[in-house]
mmCIF file of the N, C-alpha and C atoms, coordinates in Angstrom:
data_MODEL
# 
_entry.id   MODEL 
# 
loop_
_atom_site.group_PDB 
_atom_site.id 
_atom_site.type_symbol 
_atom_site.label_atom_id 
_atom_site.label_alt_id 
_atom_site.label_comp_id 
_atom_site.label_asym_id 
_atom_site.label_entity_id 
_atom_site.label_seq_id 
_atom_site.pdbx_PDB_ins_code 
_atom_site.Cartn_x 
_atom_site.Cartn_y 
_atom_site.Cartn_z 
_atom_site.occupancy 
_atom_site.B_iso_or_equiv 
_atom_site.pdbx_formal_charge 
_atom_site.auth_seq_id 
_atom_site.auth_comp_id 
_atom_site.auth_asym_id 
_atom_site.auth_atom_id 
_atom_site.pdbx_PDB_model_num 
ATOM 1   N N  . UNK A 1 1  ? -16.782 39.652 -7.593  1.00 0.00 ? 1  UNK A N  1 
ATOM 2   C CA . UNK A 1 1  ? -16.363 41.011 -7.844  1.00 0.00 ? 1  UNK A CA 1 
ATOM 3   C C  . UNK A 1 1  ? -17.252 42.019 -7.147  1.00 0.00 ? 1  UNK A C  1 
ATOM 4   N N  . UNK A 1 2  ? -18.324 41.574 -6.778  1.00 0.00 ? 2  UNK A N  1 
ATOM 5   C CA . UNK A 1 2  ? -19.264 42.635 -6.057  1.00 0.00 ? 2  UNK A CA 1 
ATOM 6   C C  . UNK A 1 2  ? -19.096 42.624 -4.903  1.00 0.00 ? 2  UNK A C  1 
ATOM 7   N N  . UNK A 1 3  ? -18.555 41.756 -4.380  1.00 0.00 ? 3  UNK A N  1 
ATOM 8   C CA . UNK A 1 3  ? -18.310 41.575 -2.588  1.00 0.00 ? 3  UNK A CA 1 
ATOM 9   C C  . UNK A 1 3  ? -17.264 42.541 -2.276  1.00 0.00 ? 3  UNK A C  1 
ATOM 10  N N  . UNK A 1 4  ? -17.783 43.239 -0.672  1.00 0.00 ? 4  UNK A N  1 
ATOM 11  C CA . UNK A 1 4  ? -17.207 44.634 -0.448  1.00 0.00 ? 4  UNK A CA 1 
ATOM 12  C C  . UNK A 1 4  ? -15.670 44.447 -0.077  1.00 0.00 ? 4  UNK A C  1 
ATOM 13  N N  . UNK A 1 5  ? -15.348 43.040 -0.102  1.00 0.00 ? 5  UNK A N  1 
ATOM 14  C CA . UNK A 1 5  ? -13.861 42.580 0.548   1.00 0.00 ? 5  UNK A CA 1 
ATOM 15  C C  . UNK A 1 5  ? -13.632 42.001 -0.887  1.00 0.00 ? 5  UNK A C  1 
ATOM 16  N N  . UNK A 1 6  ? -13.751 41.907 -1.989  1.00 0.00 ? 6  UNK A N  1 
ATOM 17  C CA . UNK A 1 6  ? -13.025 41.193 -3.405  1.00 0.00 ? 6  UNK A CA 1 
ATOM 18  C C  . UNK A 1 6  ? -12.080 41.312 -3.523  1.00 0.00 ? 6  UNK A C  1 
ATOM 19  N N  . UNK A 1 7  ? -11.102 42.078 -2.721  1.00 0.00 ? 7  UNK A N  1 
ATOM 20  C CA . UNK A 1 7  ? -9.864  42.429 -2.943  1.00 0.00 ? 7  UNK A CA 1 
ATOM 21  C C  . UNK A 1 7  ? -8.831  41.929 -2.013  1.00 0.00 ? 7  UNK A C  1 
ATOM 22  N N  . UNK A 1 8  ? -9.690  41.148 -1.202  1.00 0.00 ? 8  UNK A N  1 
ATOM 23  C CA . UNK A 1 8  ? -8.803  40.199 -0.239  1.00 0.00 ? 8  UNK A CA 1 
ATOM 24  C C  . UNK A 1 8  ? -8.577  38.921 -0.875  1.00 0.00 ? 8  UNK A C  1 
ATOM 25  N N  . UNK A 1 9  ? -7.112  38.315 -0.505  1.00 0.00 ? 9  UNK A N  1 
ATOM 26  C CA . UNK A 1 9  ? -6.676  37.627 -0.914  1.00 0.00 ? 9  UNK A CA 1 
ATOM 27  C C  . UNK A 1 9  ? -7.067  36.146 0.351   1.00 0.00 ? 9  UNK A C  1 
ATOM 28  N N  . UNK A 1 10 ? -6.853  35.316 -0.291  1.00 0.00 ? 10 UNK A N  1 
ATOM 29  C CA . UNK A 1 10 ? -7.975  34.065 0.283   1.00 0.00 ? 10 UNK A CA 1 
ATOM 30  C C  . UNK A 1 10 ? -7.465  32.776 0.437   1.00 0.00 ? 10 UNK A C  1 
ATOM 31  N N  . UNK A 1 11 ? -5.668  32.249 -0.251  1.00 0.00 ? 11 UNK A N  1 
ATOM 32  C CA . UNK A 1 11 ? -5.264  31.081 -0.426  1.00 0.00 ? 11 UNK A CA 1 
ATOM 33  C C  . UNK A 1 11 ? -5.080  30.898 0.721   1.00 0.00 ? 11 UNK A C  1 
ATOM 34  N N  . UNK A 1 12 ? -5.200  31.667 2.312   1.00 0.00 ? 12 UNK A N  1 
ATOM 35  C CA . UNK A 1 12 ? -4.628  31.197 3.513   1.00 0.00 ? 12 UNK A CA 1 
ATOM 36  C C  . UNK A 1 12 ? -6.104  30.261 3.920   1.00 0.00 ? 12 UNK A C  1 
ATOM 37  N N  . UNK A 1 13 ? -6.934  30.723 3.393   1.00 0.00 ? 13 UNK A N  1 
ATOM 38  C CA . UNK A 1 13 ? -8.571  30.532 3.986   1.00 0.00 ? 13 UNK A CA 1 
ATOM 39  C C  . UNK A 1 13 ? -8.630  31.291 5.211   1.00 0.00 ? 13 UNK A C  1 
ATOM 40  N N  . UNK A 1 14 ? -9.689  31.424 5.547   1.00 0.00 ? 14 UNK A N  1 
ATOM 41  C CA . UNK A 1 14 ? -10.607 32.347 6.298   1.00 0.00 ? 14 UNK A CA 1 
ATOM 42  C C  . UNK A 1 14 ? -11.600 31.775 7.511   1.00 0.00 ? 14 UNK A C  1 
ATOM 43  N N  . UNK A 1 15 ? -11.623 32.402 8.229   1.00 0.00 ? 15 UNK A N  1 
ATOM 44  C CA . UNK A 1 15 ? -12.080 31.801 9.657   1.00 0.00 ? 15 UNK A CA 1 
ATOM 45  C C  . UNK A 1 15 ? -11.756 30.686 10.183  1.00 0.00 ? 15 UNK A C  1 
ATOM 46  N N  . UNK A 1 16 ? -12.659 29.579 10.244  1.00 0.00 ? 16 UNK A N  1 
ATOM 47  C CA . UNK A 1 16 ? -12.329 28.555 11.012  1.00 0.00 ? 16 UNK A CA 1 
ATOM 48  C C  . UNK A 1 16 ? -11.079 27.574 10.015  1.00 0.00 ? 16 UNK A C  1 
ATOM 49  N N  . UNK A 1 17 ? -11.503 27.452 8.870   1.00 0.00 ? 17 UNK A N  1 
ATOM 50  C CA . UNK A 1 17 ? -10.321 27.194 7.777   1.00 0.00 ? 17 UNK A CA 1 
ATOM 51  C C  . UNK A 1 17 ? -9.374  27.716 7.918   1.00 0.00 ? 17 UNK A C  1 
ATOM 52  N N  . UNK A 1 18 ? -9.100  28.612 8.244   1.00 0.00 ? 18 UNK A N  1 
ATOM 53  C CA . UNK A 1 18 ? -7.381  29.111 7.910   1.00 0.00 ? 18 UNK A CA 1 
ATOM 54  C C  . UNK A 1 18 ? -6.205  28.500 8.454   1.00 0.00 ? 18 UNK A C  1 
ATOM 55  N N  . UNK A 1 19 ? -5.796  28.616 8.054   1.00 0.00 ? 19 UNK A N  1 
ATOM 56  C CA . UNK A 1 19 ? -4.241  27.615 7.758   1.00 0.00 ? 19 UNK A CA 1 
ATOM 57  C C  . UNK A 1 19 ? -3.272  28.348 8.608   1.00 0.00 ? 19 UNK A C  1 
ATOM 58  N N  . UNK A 1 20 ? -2.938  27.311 9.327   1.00 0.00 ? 20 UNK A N  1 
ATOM 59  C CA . UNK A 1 20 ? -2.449  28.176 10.862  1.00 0.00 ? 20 UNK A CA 1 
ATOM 60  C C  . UNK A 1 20 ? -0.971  27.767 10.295  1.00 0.00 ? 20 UNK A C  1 
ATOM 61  N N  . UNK A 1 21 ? -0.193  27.387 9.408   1.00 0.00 ? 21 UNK A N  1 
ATOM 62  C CA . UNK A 1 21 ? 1.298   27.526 9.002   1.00 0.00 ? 21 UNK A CA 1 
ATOM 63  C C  . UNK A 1 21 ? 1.200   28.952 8.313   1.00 0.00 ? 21 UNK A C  1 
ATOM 64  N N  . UNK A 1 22 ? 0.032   29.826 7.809   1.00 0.00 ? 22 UNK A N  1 
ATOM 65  C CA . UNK A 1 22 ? 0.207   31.280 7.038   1.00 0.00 ? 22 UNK A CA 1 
ATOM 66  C C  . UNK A 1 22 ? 1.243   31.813 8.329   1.00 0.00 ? 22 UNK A C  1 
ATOM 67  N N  . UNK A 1 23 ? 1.074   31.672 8.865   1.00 0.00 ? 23 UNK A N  1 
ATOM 68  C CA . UNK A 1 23 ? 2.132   33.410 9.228   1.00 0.00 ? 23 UNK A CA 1 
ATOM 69  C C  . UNK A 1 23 ? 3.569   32.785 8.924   1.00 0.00 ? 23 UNK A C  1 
ATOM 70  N N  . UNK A 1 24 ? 4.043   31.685 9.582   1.00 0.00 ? 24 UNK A N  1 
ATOM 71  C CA . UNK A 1 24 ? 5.442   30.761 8.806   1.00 0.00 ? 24 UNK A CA 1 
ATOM 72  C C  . UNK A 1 24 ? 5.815   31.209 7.749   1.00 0.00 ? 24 UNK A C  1 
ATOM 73  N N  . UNK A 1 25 ? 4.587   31.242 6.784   1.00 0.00 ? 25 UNK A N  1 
ATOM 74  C CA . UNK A 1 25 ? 4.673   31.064 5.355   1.00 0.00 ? 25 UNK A CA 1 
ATOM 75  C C  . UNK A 1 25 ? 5.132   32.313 4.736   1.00 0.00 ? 25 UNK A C  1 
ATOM 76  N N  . UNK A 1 26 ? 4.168   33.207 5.493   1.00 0.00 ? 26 UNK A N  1 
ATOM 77  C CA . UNK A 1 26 ? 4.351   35.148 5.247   1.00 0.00 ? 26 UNK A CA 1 
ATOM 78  C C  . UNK A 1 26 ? 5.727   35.437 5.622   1.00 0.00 ? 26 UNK A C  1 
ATOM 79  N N  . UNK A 1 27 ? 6.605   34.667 6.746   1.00 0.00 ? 27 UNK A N  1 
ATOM 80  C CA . UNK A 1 27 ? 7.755   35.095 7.441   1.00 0.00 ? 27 UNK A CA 1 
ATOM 81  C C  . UNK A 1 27 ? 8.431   34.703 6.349   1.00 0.00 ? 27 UNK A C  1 
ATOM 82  N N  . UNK A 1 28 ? 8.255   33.591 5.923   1.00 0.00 ? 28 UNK A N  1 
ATOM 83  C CA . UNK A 1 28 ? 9.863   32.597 5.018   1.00 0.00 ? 28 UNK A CA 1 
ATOM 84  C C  . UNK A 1 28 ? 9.568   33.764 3.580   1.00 0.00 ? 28 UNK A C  1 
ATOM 85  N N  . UNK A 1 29 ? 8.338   34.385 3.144   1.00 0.00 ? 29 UNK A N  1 
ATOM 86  C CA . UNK A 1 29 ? 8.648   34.976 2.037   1.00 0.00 ? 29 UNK A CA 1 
ATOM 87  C C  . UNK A 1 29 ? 9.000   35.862 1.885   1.00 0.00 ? 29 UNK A C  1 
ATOM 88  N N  . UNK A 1 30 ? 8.534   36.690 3.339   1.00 0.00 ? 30 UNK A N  1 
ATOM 89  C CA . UNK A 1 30 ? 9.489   38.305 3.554   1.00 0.00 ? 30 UNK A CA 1 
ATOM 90  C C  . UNK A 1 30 ? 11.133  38.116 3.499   1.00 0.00 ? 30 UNK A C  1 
ATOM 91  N N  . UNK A 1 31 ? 11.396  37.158 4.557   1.00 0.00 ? 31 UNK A N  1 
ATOM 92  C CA . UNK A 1 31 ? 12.715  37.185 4.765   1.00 0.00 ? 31 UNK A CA 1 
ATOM 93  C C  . UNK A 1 31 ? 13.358  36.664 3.035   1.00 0.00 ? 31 UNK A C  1 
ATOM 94  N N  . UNK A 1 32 ? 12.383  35.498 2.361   1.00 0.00 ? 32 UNK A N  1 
ATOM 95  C CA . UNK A 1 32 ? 13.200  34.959 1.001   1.00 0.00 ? 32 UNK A CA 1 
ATOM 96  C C  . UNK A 1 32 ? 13.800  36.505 -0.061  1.00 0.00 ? 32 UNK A C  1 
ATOM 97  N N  . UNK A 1 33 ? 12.481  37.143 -0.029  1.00 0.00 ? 33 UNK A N  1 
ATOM 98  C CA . UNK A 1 33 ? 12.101  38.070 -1.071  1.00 0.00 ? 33 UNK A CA 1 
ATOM 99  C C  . UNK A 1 33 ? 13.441  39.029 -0.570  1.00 0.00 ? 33 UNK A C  1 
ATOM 100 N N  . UNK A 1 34 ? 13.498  39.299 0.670   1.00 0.00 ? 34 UNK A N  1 
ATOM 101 C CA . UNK A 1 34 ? 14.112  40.502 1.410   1.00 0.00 ? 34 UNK A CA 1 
ATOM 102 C C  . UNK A 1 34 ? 16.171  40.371 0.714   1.00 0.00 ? 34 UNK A C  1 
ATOM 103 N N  . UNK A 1 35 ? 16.054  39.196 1.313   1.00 0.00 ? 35 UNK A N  1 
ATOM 104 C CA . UNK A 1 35 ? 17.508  38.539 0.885   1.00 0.00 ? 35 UNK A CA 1 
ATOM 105 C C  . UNK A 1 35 ? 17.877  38.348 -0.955  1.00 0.00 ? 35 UNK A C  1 
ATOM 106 N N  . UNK A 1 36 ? 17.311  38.236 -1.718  1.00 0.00 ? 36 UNK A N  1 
ATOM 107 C CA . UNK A 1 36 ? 16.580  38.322 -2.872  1.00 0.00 ? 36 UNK A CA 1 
ATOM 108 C C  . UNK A 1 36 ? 17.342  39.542 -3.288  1.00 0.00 ? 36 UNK A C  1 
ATOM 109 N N  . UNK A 1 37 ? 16.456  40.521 -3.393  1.00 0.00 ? 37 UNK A N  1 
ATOM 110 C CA . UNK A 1 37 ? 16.391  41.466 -3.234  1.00 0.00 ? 37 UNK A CA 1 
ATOM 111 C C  . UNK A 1 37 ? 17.935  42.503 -2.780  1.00 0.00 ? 37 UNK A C  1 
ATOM 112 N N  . UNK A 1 38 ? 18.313  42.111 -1.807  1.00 0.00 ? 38 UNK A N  1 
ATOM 113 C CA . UNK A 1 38 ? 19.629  42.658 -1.258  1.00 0.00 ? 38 UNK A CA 1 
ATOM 114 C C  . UNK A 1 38 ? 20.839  42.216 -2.150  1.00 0.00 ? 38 UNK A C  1 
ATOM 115 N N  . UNK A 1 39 ? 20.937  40.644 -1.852  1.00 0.00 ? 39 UNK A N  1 
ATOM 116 C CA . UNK A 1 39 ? 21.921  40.458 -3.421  1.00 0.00 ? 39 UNK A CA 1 
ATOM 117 C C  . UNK A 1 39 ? 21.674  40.544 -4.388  1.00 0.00 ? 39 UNK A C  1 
ATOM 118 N N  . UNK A 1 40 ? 20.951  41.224 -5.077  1.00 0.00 ? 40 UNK A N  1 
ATOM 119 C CA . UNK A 1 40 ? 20.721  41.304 -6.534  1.00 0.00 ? 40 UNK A CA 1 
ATOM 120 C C  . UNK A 1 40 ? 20.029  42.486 -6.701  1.00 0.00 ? 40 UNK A C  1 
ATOM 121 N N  . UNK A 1 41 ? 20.269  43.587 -6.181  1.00 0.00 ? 41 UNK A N  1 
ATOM 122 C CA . UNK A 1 41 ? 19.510  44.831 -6.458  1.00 0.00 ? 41 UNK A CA 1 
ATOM 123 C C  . UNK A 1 41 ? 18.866  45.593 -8.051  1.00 0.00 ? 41 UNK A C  1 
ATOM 124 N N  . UNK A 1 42 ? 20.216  45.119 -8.837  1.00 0.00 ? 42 UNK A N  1 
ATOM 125 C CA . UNK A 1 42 ? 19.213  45.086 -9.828  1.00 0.00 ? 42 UNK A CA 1 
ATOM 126 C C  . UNK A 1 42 ? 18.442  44.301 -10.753 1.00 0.00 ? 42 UNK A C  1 
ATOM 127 N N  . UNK A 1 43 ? 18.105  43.627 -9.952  1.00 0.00 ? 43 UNK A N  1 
ATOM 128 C CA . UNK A 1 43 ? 17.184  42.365 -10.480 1.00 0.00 ? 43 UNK A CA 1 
ATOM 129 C C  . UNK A 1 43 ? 16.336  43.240 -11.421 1.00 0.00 ? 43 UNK A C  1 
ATOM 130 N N  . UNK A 1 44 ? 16.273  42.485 -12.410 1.00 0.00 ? 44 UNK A N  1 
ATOM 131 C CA . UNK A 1 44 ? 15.012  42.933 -13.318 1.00 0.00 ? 44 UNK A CA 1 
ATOM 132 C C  . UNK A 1 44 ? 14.060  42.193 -14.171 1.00 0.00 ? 44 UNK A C  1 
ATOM 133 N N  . UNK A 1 45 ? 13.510  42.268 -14.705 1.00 0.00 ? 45 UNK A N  1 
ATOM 134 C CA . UNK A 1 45 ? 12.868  41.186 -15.606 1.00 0.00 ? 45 UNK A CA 1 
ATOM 135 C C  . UNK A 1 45 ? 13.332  41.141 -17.014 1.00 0.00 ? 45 UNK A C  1 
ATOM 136 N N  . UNK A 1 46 ? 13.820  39.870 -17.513 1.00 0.00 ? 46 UNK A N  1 
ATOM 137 C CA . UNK A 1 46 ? 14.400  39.801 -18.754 1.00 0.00 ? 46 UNK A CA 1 
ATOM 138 C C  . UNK A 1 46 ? 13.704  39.903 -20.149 1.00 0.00 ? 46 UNK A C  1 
ATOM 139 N N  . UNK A 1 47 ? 12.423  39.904 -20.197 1.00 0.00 ? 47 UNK A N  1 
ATOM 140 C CA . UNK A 1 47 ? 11.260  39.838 -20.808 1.00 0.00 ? 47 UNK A CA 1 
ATOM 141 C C  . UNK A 1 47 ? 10.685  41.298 -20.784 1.00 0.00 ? 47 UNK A C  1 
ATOM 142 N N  . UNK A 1 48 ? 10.029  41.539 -21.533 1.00 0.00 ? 48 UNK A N  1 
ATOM 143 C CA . UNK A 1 48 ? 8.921   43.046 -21.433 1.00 0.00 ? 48 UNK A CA 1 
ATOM 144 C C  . UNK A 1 48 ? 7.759   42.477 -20.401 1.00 0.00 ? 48 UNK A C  1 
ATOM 145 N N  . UNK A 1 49 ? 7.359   43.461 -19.873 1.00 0.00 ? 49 UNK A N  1 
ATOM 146 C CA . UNK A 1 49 ? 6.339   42.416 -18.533 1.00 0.00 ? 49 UNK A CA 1 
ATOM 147 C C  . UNK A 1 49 ? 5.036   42.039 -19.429 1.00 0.00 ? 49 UNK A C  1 
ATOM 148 N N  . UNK A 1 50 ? 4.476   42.579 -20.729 1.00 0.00 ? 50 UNK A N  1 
ATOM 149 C CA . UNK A 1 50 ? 3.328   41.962 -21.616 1.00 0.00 ? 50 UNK A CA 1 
ATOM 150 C C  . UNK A 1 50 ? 4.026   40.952 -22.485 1.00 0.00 ? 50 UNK A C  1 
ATOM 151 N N  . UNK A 1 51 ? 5.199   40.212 -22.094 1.00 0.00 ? 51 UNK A N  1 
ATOM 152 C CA . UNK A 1 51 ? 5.287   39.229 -22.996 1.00 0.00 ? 51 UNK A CA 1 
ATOM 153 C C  . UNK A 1 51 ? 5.637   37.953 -21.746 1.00 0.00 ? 51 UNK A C  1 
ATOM 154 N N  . UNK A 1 52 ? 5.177   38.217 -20.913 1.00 0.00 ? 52 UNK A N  1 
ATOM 155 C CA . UNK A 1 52 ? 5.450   37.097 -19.945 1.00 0.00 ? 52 UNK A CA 1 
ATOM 156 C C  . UNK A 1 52 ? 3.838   36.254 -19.572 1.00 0.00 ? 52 UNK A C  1 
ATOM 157 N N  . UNK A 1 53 ? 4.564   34.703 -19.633 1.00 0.00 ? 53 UNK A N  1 
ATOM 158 C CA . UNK A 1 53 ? 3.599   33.893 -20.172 1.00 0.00 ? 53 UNK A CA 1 
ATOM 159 C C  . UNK A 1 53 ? 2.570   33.772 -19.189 1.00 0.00 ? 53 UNK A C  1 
ATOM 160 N N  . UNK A 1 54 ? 1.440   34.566 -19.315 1.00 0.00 ? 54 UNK A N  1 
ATOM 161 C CA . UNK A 1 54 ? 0.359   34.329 -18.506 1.00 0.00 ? 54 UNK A CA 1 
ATOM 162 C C  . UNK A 1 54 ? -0.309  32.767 -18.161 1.00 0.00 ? 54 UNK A C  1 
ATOM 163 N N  . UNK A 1 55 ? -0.431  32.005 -16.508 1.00 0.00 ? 55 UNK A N  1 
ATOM 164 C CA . UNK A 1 55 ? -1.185  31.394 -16.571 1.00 0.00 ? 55 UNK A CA 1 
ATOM 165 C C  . UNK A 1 55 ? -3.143  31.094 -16.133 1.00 0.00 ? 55 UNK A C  1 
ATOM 166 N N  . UNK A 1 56 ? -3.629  31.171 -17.141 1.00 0.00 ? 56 UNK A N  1 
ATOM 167 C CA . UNK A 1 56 ? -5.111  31.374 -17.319 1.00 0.00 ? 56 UNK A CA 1 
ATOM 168 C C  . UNK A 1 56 ? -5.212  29.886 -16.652 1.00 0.00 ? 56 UNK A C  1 
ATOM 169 N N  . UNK A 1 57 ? -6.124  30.486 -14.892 1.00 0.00 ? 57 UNK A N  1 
ATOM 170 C CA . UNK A 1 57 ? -6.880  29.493 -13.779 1.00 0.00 ? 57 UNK A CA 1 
ATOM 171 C C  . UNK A 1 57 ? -7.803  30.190 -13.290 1.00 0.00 ? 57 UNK A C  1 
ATOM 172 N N  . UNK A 1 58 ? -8.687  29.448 -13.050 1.00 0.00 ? 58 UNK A N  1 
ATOM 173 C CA . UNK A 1 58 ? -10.120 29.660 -12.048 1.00 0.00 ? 58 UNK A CA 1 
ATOM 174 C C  . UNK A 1 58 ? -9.304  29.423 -10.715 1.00 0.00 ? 58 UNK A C  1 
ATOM 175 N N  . UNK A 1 59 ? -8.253  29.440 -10.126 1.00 0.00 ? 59 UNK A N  1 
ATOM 176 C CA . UNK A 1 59 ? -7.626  29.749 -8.985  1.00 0.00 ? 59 UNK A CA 1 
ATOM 177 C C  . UNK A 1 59 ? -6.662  30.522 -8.931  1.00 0.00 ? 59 UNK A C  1 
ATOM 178 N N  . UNK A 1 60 ? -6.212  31.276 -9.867  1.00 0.00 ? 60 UNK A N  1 
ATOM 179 C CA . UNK A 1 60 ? -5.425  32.618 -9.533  1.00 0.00 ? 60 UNK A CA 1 
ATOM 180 C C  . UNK A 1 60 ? -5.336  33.178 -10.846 1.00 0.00 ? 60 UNK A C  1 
ATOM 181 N N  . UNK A 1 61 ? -4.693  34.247 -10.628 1.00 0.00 ? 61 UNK A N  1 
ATOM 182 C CA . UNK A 1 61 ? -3.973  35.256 -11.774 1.00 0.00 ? 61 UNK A CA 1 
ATOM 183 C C  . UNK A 1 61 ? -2.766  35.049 -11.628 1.00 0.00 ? 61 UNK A C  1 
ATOM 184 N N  . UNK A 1 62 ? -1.481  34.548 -12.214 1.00 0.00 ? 62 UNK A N  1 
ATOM 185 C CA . UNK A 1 62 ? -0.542  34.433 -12.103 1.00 0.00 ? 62 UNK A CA 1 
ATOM 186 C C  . UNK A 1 62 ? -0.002  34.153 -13.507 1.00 0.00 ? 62 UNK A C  1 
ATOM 187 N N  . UNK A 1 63 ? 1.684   33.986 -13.788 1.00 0.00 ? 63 UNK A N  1 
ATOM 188 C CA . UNK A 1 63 ? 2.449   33.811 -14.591 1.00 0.00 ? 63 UNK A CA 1 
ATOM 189 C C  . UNK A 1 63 ? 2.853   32.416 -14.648 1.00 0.00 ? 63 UNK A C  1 
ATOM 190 N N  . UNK A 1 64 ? 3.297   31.621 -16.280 1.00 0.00 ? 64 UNK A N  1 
ATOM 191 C CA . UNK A 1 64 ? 3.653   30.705 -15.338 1.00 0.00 ? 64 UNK A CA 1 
ATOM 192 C C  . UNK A 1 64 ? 5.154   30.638 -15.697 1.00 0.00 ? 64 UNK A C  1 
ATOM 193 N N  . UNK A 1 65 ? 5.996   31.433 -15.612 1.00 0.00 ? 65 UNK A N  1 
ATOM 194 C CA . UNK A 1 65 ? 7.531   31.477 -15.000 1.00 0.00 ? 65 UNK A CA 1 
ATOM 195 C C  . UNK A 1 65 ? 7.919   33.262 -14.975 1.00 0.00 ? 65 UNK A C  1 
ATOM 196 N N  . UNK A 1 66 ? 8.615   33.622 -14.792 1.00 0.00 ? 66 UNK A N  1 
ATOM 197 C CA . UNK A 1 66 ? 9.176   34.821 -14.624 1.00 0.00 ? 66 UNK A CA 1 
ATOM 198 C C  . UNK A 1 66 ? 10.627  35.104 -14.972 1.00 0.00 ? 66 UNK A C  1 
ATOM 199 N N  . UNK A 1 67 ? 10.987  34.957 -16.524 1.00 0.00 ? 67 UNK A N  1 
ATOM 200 C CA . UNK A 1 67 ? 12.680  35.275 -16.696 1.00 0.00 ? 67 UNK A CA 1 
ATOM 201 C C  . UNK A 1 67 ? 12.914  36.543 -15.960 1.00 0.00 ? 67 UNK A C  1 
ATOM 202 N N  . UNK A 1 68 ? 14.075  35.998 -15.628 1.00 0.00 ? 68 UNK A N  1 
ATOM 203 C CA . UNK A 1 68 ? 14.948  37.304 -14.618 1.00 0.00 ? 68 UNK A CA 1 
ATOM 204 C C  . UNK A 1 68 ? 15.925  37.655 -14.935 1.00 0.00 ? 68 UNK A C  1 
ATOM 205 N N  . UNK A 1 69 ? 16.592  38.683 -14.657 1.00 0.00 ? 69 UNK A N  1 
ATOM 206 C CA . UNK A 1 69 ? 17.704  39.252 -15.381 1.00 0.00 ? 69 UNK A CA 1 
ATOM 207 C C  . UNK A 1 69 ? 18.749  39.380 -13.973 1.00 0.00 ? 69 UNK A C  1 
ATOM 208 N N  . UNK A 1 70 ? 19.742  39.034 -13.525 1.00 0.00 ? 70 UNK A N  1 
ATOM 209 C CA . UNK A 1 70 ? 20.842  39.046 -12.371 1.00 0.00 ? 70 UNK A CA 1 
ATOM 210 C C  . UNK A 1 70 ? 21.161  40.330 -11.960 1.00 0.00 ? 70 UNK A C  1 
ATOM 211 N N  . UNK A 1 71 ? 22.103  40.392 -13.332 1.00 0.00 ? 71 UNK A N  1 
ATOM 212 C CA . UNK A 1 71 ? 22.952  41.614 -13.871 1.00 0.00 ? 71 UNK A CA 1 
ATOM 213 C C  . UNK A 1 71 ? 23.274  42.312 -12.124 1.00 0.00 ? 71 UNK A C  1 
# 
C-alpha cells in the first residue's frame, strides 16, 4: 500500500515476466464486455451490490459470482 504505483494492477506480471498473451486477453474482454453490453443495455445487477458474495484472497478483491438481471 505504500508503493507509489499500488494502484497498478499486476495479474499480467511486469517486466521480464509479463505475459505476452495480455494484450489478446485485453482485446477478447473489450470486444466480450462491448457486445455484452450492446445486447443487453439494461443489464443490471439482481442483488443490492452490498449483498453480493464477496470472495476474501491474498490474490485479489473480487466476488465470487455476480447475479444479473437481463431485463
Amino acid at each position: 500500500m505504500t508503493r507509489p504505483a499500488a494502484g497498478r494492477h499486476l495479474s499480467f506480471g511486469h517486466g521480464a515476466h509479463y505475459c505476452v498473451g495480455a494484450p489478446l486477453a485485453r482485446l477478447e474482454a473489450t470486444i466480450a464486455l462491448e457486445r455484452l453490453f450492446t445486447r443487453f443495455p439494461d443489464l443490471d445487477l439482481a442483488v443490492p451490490e452490498p449483498e453480493l458474495p464477496y470472495l476474501h484472497s491474498f490474490i485479489g478483491n473480487s466476488v465470487e459470482s455476480i447475479p444479473i438481471r437481463l431485463a
